[in-house]
SEDREN-323371 format. One record per residue (C-alpha): x, y negated, z. Coordinates in pm, 1 decimal. Each point is the difference from the previous one (the first is absolute). Layout:
residues N
+----------+----------+----------+
|        u |        v |        w |
+----------+----------+----------+
|        X |        Y |        Z |
...
+----------+----------+----------+
This chain:
residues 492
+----------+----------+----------+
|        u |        v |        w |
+----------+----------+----------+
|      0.0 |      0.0 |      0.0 |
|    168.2 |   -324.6 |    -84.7 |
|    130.3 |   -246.0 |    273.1 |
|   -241.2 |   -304.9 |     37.3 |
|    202.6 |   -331.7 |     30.7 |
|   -204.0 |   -235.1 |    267.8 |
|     27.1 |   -334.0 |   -110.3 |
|    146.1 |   -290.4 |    204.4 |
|   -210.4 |   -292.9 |     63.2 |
|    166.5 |   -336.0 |    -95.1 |
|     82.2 |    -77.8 |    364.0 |
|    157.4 |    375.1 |     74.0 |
|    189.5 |   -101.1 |   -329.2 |
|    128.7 |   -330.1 |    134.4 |
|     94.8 |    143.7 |    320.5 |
|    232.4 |    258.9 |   -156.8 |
|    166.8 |   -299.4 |   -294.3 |
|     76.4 |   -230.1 |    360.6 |
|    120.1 |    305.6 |    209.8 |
|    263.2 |    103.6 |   -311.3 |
|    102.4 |   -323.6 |    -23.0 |
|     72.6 |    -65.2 |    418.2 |
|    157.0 |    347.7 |    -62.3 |
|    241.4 |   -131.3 |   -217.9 |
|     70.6 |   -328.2 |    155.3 |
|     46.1 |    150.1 |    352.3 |
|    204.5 |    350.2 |   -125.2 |
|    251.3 |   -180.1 |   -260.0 |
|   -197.9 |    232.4 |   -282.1 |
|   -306.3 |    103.9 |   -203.8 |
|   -177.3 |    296.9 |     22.0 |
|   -218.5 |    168.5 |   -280.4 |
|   -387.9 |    -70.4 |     42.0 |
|   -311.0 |     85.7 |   -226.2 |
|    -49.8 |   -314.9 |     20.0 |
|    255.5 |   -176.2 |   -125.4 |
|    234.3 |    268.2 |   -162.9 |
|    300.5 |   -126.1 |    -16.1 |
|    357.9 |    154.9 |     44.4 |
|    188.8 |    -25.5 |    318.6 |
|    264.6 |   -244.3 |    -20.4 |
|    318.6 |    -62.1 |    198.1 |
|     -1.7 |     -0.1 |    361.4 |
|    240.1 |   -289.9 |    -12.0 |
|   -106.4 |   -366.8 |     44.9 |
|    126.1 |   -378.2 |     22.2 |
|     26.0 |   -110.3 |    359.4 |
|   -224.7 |   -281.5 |    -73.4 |
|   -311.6 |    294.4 |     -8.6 |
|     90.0 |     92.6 |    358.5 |
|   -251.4 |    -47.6 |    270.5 |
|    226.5 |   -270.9 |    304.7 |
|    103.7 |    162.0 |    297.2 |
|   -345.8 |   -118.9 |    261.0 |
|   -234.8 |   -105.7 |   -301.2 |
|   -327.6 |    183.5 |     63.5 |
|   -238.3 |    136.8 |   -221.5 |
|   -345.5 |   -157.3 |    -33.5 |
|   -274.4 |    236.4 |    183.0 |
|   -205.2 |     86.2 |   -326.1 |
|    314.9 |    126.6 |   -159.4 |
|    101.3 |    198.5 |    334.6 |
|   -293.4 |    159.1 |     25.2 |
|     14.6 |     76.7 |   -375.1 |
|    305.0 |    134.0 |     52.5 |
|    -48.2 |    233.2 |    286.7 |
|   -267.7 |    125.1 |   -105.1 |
|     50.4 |    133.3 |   -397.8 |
|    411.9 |     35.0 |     44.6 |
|     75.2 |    361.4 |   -143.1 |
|    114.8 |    233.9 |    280.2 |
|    310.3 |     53.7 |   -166.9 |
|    126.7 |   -362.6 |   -120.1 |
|    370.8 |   -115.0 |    124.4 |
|     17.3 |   -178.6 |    318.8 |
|     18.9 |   -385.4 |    -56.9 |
|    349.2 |   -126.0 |     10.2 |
|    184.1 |    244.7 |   -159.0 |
|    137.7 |     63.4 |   -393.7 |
|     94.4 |    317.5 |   -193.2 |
|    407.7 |     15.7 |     -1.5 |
|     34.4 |    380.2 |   -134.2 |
|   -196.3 |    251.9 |     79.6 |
|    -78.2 |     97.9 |    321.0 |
|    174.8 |   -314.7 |    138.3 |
|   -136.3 |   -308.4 |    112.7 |
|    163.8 |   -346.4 |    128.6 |
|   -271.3 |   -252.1 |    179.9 |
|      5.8 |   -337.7 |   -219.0 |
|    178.7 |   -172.0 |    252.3 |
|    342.9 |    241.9 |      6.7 |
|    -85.5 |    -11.4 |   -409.4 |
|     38.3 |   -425.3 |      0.7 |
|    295.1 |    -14.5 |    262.0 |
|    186.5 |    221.7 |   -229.2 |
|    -42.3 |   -228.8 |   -283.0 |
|     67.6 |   -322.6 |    161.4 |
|    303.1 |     83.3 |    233.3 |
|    237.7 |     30.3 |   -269.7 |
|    364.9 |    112.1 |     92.3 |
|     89.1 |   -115.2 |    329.4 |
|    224.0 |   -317.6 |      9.5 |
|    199.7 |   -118.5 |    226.4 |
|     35.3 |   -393.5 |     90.7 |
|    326.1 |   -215.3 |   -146.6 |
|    202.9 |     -5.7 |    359.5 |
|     91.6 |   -312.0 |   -114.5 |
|   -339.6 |   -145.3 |    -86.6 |
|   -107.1 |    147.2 |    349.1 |
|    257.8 |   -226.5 |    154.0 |
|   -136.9 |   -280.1 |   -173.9 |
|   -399.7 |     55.6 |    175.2 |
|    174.1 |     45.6 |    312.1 |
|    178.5 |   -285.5 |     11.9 |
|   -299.0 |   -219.9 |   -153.2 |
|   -245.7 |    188.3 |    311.4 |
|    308.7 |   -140.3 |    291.8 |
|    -53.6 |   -359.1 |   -220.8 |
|   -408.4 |     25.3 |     49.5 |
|    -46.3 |    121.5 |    338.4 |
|    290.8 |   -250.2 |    100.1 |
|   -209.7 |   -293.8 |   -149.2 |
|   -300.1 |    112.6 |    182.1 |
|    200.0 |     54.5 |    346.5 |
|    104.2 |   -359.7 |    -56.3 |
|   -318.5 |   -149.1 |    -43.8 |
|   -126.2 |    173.6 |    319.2 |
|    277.8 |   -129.6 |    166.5 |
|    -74.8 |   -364.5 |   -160.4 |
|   -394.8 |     89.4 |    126.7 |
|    105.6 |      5.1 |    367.7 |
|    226.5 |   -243.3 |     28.5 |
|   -141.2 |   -278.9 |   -204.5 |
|   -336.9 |     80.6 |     73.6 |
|    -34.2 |    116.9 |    368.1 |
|    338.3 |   -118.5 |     88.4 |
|    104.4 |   -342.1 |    -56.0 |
|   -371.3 |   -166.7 |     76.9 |
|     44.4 |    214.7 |    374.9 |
|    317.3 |   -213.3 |      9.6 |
|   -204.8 |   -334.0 |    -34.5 |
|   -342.9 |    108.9 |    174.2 |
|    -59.3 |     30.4 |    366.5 |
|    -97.8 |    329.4 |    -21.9 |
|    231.5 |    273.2 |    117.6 |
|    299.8 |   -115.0 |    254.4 |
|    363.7 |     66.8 |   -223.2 |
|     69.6 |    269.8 |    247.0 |
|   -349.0 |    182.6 |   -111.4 |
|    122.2 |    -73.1 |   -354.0 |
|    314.7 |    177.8 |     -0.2 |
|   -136.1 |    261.8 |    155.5 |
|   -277.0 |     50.1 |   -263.8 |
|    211.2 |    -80.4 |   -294.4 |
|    401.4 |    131.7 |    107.7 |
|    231.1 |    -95.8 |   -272.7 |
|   -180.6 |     -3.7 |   -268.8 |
|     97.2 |   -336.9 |   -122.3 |
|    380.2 |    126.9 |    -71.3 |
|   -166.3 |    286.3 |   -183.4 |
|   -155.0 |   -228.0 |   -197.2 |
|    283.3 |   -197.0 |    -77.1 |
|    237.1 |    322.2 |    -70.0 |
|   -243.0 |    177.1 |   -242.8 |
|    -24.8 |   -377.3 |   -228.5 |
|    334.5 |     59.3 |    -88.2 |
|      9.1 |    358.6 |    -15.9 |
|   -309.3 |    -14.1 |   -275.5 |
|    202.6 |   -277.2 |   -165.6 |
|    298.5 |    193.3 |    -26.4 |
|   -188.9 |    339.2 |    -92.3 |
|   -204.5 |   -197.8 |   -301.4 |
|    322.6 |   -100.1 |   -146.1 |
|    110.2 |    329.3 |    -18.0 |
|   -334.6 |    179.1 |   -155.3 |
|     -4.6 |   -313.9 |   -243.2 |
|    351.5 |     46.4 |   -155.9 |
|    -63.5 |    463.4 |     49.7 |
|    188.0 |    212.6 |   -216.6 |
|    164.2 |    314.7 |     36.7 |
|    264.6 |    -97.6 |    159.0 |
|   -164.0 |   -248.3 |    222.6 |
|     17.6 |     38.1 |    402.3 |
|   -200.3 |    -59.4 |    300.8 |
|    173.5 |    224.7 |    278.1 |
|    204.6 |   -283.3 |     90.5 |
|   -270.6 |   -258.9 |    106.6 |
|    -98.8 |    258.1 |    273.1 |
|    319.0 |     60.2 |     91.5 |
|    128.4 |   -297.6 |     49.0 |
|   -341.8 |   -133.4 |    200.4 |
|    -89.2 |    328.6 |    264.5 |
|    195.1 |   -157.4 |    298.0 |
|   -309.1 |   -237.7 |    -28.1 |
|   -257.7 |    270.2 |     43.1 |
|    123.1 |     87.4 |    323.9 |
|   -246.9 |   -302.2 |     61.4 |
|   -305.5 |    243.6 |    -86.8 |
|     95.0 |    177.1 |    322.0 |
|    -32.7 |   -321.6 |    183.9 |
|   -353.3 |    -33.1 |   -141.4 |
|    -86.7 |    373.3 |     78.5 |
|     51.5 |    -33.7 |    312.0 |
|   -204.7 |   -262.5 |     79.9 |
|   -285.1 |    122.4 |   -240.3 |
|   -224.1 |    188.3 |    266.0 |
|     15.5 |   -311.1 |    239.8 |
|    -72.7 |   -222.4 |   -290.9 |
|   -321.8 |    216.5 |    -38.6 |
|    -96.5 |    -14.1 |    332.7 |
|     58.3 |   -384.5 |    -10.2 |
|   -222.4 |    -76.5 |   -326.4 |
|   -298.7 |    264.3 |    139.3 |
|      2.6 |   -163.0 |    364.2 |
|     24.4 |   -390.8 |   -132.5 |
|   -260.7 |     73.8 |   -261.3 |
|   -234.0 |     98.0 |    287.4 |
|     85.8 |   -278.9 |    227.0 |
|    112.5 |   -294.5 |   -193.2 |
|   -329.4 |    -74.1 |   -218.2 |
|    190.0 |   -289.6 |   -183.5 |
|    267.7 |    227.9 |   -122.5 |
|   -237.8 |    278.0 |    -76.5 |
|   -174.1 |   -274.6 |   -206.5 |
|    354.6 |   -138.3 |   -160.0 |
|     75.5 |    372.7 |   -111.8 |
|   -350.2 |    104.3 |   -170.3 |
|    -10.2 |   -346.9 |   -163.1 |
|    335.5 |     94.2 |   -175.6 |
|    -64.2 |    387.3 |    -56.2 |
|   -287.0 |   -153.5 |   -202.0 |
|    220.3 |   -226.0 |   -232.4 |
|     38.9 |    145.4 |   -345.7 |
|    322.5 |    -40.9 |      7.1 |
|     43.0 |    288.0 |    227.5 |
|   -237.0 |    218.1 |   -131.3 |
|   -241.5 |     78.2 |    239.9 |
|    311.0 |    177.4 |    230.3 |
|    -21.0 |    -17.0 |    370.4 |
|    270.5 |   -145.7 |    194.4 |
|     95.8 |    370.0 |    150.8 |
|     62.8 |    155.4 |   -360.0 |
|    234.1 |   -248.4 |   -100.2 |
|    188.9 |     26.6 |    335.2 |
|     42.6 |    360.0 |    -61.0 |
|    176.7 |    -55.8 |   -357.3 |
|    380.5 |    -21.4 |    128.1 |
|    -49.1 |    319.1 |    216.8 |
|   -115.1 |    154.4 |   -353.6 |
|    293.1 |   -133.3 |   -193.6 |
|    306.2 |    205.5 |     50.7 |
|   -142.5 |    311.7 |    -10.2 |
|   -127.7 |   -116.0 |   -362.7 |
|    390.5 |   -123.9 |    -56.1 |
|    126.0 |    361.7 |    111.8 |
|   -262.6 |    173.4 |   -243.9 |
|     52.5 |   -209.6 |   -299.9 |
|    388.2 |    -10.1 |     12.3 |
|    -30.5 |    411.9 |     65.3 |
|   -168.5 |      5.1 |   -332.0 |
|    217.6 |   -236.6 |   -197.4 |
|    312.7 |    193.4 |    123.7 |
|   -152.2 |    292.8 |   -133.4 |
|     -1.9 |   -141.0 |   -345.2 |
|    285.9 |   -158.1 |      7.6 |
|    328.5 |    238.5 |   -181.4 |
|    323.2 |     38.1 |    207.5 |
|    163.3 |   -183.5 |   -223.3 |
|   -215.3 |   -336.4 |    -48.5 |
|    161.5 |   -304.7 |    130.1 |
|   -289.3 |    -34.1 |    320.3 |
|     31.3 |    346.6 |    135.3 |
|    261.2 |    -32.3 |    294.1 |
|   -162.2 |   -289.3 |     83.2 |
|   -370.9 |    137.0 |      2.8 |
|    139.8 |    272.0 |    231.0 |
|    161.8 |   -197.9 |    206.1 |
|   -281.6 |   -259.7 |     33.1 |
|   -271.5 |    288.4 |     65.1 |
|    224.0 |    144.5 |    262.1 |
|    -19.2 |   -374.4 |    188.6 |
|   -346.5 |    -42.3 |    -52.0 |
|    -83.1 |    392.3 |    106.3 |
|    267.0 |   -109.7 |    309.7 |
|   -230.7 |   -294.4 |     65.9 |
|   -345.7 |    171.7 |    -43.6 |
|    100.8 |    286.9 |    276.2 |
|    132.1 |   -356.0 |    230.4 |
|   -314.4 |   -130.2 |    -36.4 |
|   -185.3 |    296.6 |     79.9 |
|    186.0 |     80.0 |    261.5 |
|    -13.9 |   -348.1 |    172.8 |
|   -398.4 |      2.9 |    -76.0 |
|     20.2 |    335.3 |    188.2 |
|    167.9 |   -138.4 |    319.4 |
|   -194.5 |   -295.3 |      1.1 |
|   -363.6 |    249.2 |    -10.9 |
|    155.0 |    153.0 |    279.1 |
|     71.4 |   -241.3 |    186.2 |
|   -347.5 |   -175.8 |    -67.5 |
|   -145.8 |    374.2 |    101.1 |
|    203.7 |     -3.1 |    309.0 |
|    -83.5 |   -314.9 |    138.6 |
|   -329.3 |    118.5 |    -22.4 |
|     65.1 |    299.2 |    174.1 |
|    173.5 |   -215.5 |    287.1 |
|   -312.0 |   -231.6 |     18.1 |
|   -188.1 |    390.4 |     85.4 |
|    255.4 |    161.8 |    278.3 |
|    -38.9 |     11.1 |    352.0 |
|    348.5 |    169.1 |     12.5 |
|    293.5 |   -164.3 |   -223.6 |
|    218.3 |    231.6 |   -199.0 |
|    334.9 |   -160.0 |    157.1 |
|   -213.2 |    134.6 |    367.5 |
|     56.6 |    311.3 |   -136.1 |
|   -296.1 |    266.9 |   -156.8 |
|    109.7 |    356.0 |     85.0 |
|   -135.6 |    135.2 |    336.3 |
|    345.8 |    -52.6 |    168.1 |
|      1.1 |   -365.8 |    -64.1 |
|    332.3 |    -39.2 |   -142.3 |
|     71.9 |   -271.9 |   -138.6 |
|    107.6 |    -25.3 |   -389.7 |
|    328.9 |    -90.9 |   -171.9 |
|   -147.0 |   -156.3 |   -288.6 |
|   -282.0 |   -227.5 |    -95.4 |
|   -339.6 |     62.2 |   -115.2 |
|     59.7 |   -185.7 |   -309.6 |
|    325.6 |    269.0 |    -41.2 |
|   -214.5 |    283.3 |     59.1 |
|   -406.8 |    -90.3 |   -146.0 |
|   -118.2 |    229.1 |   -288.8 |
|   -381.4 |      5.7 |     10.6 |
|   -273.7 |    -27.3 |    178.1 |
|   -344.6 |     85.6 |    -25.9 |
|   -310.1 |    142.5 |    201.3 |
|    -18.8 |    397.3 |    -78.1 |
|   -221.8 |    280.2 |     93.3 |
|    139.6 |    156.1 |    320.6 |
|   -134.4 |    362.2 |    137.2 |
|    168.9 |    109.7 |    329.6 |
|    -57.5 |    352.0 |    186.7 |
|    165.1 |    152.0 |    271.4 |
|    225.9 |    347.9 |      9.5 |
|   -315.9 |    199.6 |     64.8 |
|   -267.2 |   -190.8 |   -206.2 |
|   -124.0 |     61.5 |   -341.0 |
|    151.6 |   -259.8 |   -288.5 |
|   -332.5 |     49.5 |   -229.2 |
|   -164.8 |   -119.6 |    306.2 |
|    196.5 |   -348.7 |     97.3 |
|   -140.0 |   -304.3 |    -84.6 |
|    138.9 |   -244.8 |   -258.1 |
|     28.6 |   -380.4 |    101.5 |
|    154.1 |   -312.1 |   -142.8 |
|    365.1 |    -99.7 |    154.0 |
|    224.0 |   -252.0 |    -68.2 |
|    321.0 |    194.1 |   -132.8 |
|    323.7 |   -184.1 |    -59.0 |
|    277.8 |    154.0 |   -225.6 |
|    339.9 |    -36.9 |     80.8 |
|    366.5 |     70.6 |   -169.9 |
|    -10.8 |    310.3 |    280.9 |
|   -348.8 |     36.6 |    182.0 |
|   -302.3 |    -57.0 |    -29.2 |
|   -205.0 |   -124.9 |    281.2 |
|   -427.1 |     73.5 |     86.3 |
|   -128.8 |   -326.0 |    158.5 |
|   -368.8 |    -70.6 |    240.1 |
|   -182.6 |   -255.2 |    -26.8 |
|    -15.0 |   -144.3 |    359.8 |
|   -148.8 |   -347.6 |     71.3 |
|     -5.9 |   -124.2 |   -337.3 |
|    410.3 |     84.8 |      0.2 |
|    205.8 |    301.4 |   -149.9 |
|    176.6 |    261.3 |    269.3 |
|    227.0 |    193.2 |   -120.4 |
|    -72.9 |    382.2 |    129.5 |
|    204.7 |    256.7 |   -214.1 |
|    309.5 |    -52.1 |   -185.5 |
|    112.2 |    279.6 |   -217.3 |
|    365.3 |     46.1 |   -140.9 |
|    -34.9 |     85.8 |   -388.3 |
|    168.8 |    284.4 |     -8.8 |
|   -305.2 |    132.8 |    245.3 |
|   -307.0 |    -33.0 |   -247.2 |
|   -114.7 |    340.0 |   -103.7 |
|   -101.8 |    -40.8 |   -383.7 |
|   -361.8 |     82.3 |   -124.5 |
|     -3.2 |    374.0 |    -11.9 |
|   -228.7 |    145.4 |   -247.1 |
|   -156.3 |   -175.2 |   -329.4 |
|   -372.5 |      3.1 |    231.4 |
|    182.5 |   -286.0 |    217.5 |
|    177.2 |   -190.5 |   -281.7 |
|   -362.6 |    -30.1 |   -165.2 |
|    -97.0 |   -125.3 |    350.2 |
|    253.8 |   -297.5 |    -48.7 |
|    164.6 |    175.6 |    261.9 |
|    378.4 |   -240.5 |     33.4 |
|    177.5 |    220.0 |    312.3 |
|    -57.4 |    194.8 |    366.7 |
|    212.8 |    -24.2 |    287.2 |
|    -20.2 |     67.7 |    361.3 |
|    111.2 |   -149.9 |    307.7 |
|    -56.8 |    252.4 |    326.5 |
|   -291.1 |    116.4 |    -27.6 |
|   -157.8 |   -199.8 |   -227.7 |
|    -22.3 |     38.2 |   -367.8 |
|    -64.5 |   -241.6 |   -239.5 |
|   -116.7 |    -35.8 |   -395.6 |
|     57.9 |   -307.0 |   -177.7 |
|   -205.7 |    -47.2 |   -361.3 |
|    -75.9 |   -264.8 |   -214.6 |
|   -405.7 |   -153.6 |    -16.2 |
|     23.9 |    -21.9 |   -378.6 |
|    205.1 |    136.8 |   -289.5 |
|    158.0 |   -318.8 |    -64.8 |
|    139.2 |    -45.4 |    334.5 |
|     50.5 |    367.6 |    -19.7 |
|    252.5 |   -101.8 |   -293.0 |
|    168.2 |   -268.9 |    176.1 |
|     98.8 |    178.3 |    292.4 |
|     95.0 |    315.6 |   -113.1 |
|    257.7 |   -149.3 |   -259.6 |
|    119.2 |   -214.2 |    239.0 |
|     32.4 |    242.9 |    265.2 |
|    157.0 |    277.0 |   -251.2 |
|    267.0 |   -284.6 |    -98.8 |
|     95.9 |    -94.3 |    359.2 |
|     -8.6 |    362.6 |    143.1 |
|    201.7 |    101.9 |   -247.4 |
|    287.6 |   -299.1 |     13.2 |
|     16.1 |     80.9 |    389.6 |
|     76.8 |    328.4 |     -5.9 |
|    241.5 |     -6.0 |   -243.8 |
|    189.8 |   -291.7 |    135.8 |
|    -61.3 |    104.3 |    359.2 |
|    146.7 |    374.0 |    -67.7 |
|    271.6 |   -100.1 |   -238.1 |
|     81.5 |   -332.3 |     66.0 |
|    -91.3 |   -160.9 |    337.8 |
|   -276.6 |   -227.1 |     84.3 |
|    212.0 |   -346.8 |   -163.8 |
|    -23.6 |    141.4 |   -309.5 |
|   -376.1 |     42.8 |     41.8 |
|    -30.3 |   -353.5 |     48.1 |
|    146.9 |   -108.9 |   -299.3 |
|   -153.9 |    250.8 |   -241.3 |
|   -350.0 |    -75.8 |    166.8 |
|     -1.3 |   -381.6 |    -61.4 |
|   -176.8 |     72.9 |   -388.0 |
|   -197.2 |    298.7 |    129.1 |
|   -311.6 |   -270.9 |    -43.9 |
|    119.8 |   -125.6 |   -321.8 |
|   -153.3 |    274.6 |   -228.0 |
|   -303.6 |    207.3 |     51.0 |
|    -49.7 |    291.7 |   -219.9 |
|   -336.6 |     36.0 |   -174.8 |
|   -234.5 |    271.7 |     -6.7 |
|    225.8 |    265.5 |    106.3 |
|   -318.4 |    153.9 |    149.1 |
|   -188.7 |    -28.8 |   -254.2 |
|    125.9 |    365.2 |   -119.9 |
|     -9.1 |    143.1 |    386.8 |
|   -404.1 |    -80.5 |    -19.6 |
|   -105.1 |     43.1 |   -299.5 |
|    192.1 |    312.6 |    -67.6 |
|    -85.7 |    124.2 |    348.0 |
|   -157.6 |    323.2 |   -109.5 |
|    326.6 |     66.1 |   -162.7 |
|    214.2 |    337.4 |    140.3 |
|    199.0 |   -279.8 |    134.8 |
|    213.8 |    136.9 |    304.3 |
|   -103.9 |   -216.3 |    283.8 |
|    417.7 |    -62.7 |     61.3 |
|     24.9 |   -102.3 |   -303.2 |
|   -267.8 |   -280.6 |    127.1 |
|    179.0 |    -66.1 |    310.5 |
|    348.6 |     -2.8 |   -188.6 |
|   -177.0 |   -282.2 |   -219.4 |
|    -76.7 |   -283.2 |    250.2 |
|    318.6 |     67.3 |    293.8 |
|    256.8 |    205.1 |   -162.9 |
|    128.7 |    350.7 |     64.2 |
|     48.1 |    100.7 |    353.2 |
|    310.9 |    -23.3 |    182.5 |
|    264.5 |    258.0 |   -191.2 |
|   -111.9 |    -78.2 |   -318.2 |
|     22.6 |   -120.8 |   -318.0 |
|   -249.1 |   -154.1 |   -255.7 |
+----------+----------+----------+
C-alpha cells in the first residue's frame, strides 16, 4: 500500500524554513531539509557571524530553539577540525590571532621604563606641590594650627618638595635627549644620601595621623580650612590624609621601578654599574626606613602598654621579681589579647575554659597578663624554649599558637581569628627559631643582634597550605617542624 505524505500547513512549513535557518546560524552549518533542499555547506564561518560572548537570544527564538532543535545537532560553540575532533571557537580564534610569540626590544623596554619613572615622578611632584602650596604655606599665614602642630602634621615635607623640583628637572633632560646610550643611574646615585630624609618623615607619619584625626575633631576652623581645600579642583577631590601618605609610598615605587630597569638593562650598557649600585642604596634605604618605622610602632605600642600596667617591666615580670638587664624597648615583640584555656594536672583540657588575656611577646618569653583594676598584672612568664607546639592538625585548625605549663597548671594559647592566627604564628616560628639557635650555638649576645629584624619581615600565608590541605596524610611533625623548627638534636 503506498505511503501517504501528510501535508504541512503553511505555519508547520514556516516553523521548519526559521528553525533550519537558527540551525545554521547557531551550529556554523546547514543541514538538509524538505523544505528548503539545499546542500550542506562548510562548517567554517567569518567571525563577524559569531554570536558575543553575554549577548542573549530573544525569547521567541529560544523557545523556537529548544523546542524543534534535532536531538542530534552539535553543541553550540564548537567547529568540525577532522573527524572525530573538535576545538570550542574560542581555542579555534586564539590560535589564529596569537601569532608566534615575540619577545619585547630590551632596549625599547628600557625606554617605557624610563618614560613610567618620568610620569609617576611628575605626578609625585605635583602632590608634593598640592600640600605644600595648598595646605601648607596659607597654615603659615592663618591663625589656625600653632607651628609646633604644623610640623608635626606636615614633617619635612617642604625639603622633599624642594629636592624632587630638581630631581624631575634633571630626569626630563635626560628622557628628552634618550638614546641608546643615554643614562639615568647616575641621578640616583648621586642624590640617595638625601632620601635618608624619607626615614625622618616615616617616623613621624603615625603621629602625624594621629595629629590631623584629633585636630580635625577639635579644631572646627581647621577642619573647615582642610575640606575647603580638598574641594579645590586643583587637588582633585583628594583628602588631606592621601596626599600625606604619598612619600611613605615613594621608595618602595623607586626600588620596584629601578629593579625592572636593571633587568633590561645589558652588562655592558654604559648605566649598568651605576643602576646596581644606585638600587643597592635605595634597597639600603627602603629596609632603614622600614626598620626605623618599625621601632617607632613599637615604641608608640609600648607606650601604650605602659599607660595599661600596674607592674613596670624594669619592676620585674617573672614570679621571682628579678629585675631585667635590658629595656622594654630592647626586648618588645608583640602584643595582643589571645584566647587563654588553663587546667590543672588532673583536669580535663577539652573541658577548660577559653578567655581573653593580654599576652606580650618578648625576644625570650612570653608573658599571660590579668586585668586587675582597670591595670595589667603580669601572672606567668614563660621562657621560649618552654612552649609546647600545637600537636595534632585538630589544634592547628583550632588556631591553636602553643601549650605550656607552670606546676600544676597547664595552659593553651590560640589565636581568636585566622588572621591573628597568621600573625602570631610567623612571628613566633621566626623568634623561636633565632633563640634556639643562637642560644645553643652562640650565646644569648648573639641573639640580640640577630633578633633586632625578627619584626622586619612577616611571611605570608605559610598556613594557608597547613589548613587548607589539612586532610592531607600530612605527618603531624611535619606540622610542628613547620612553625618552631626541629627539636633539639636535629636538623631541618
Amino acid at each position: 500500500m503506498p505511503e501517504i505524505q501528510r501535508t504541512k500547513n503553511p505555519s508547520e512549513t514556516m516553523r521548519t524554513k526559521n528553525h533550519d535557518a537558527e540551525t545554521s546560524d547557531q551550529d556554523g552549518e546547514k543541514h538538509v531539509t524538505a523544505a528548503t533542499g539545499e546542500p550542506p555547506v562548510s562548517p567554517t564561518r567569518s567571525p563577524s557571524t559569531i554570536r558575543k560572548p553575554g549577548s542573549t537570544i530573544s525569547p521567541p527564538a529560544l523557545v523556537s530553539k529548544i523546542t524543534t532543535q534535532p536531538k542530534q545537532s552539535k553543541p553550540v560553540g564548537t567547529v568540525k577540525v577532522g573527524a572525530g575532533n573538535t576545538k570550542s571557537l574560542a581555542q579555534k580564534f586564539q590560535q589564529s590571532d596569537a601569532g608566534p610569540e615575540r619577545k619585547e626590544d630590551p632596549e625599547l623596554k628600557r625606554t617605557h621604563i624610563v618614560k613610567e619613572i618620568q610620569f609617576t615622578e611628575k605626578n609625585y611632584l605635583n602632590v608634593l606641590r598640592n600640600v605644600v602650596e595648598e595646605f601648607l604655606n596659607p597654615l603659615y599665614t592663618a591663625d589656625i594650627l600653632s607651628p609646633e602642630l604644623i610640623s608635626t602634621v606636615f614633617g619635612p615635607m617642604e625639603s622633599l618638595y624642594e629636592y624632587h623640583q630638581g630631581f624631575l628637572k634633571s630626569l626630563s633632560s635626560r628622557v628628552e635627549a634618550w638614546g641608546p646610550s643615554q643614562k639615568i643611574g647616575d641621578l640616583f646615585l648621586d642624590k640617595t644620601d638625601f632620601l635618608v630624609i624619607y626615614s625622618e618623615y616615616a617616623n613621624n607619619f603615625n603621629t602625624a595621623m594621629y595629629t590631623l584625626a584629633e585636630q580635625k575633631e577639635k579644631n572646627r576652623l581647621f577642619a573647615n580650612f582642610v575640606k575647603t581645600v580638598e574641594q579645590n579642583p586643583m587637588v582633585k577631590m583628594q583628602d588631606l590624609g592621601s596626599l600625606l601618605i604619598e612619600p611613605i609610598q615613594r621608595i618602595p615605587r623607586y626600588q620596584m621601578l629601578l629593579k625592572d630597569l636593571l633587568k633590561n638593562t645589558t652588562p655592558s650598557h654604559p648605566d649598568q654599574a651605576n643602576i646596581t649600585k644606585a638600587l643597592e642604596k635605595i634597597e639600603t634605604i627602603a629596609s632603614y626606613i622600614n626598620e626605623e618605622k618599625r621601632k617607632a610602632e613599637n615604641k608608640e605600642a609600648i607606650d601604650c602598654l605602659n599607660d595599661r600596667l600596674a607592674v613596670k617591666y624594669e619592676e620585674g615580670w617573672n614570679k621571682a621579681g628579678d629585675k631585667p638587664t635590658t629595656s622594654l624597648e630592647d626586648q618588645y615583640l608583640k602584643d595582643g589579647q589571645l584566647l587563654v584555656a588553663k587546667w590543672t594536672s588532673n583536669g580535663v583540657k577539652d573541658n577548660a575554659v577559653k578567655s581573653l588575656k593580654q599576652i606580650v611577646l618578648l625576644k625570650e618569653s612570653v608573658v599571660l597578663f590579668s586585668g586587675k583594676s582597670g591595670k595589667l598584672v603580669p601572672k606567668h612568664s614563660f621562657s621560649l624554649e618552654a612552649l609546647q607546639p600545637p600537636t595534632d592538625i585538630h589544634e592547628i585548625k583550632q588556631w591553636v599558637l602553643f601549650q605550656c605549663t607552670e606546676g600544676k597548671h597547664s595552659f593553651q594559647v590560640s589565636a581568636p581569628s585566622l588572621a591573628e592566627y597568621r600573625a602570631w604564628s610567623v612571628l613566633l616560628r621566626n623568634t623561636i627559631k633565632i633563640f634556639k639557635t643562637s642560644v645553643t650555638m652562640t650565646g644569648p649576645d648573639s641573639l640580640m643582634k640577630q633578633m633586632e629584624s625578627v619584626h622586619s619581615s612577616i611571611l605570608e600565608g605559610i598556613l594557608d597550605s597547613t589548613i587548607s590541605h589539612s586532610h592531607t596524610k600530612r605527618k603531624v611533625t611535619d606540622v610542628r617542624d613547620m612553625f618552631f623548627g626541629p627539636p633539639q638534636g636535629e636538623t631541618e
